[in-house]
C-alpha positions in Angstrom: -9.2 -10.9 5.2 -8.9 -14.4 5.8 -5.3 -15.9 6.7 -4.0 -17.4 3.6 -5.3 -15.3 1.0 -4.5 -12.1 -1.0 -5.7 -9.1 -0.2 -5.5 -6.3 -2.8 -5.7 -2.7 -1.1 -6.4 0.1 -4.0 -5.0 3.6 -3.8 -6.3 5.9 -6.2 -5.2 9.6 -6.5 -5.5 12.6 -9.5 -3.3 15.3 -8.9 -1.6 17.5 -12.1 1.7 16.7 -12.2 0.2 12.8 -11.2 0.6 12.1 -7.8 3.1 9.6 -6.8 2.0 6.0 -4.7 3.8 4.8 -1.7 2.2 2.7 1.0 3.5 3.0 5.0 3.1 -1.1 6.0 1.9 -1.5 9.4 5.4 -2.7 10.3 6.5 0.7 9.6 8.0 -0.1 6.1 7.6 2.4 3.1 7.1 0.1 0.2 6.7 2.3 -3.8 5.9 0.8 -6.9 9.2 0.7 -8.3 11.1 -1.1 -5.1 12.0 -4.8 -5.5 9.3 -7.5 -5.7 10.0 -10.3 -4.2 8.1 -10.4 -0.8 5.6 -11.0 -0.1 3.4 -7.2 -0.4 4.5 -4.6 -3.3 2.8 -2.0 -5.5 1.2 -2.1 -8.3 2.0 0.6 -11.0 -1.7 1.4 -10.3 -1.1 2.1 -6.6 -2.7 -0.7 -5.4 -1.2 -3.0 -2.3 -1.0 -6.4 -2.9 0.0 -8.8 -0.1 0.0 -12.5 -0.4 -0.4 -15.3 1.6 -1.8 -12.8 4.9 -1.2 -13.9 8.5 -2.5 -12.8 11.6 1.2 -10.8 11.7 0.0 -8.5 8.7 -3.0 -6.9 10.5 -2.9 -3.3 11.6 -2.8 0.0 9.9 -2.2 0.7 6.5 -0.9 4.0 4.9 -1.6 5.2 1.6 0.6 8.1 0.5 0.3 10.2 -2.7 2.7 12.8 -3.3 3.2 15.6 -6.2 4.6 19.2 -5.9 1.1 20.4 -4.2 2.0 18.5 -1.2 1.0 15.0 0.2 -2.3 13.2 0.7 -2.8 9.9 3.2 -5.6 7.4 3.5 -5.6 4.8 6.1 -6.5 1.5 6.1 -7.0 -1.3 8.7 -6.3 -5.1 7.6 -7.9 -6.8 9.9 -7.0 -10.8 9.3 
């Protein structure tokens, strides 16, 4: 990604009951569709990560979680900025 712009990270997942989408930031954070906006990253109802304005600072790995009753799958992503 290039500093300044948004980068969208999709998460998709099927699962019966439907999975549930939380994303581990590279910072360490756990960040779910239904926390707060007002940052600068959040989730989509989708399960996409959207994080605005990227700097150098976001780059790392990314953590896409999805979670029913089965258990717990994880994806991970590198931002590279």
């Amino acid at each position: 990604a290039h500093s300044g712009s948004r980068v969208a990270l999709p998460c998709r997942a099927q699962g019966s009951p439907p999975p549930r989408i939380a994303w581990l930031l590279a910072n360490g954070t756990e960040l779910r569709p239904s926390a707060a906006g007002g940052g600068r990253a959040l989730v989509e109802p989708d399960g996409t990560l959207l994080i605005r304005a990227v700097t150098v600072y976001d780059r790392g790995l990314y953590t896409c979680l999805a979670t029913n009753p089965a258990g717990t799958a994880a994806l991970p992503l590198r931002l590279q900025v």
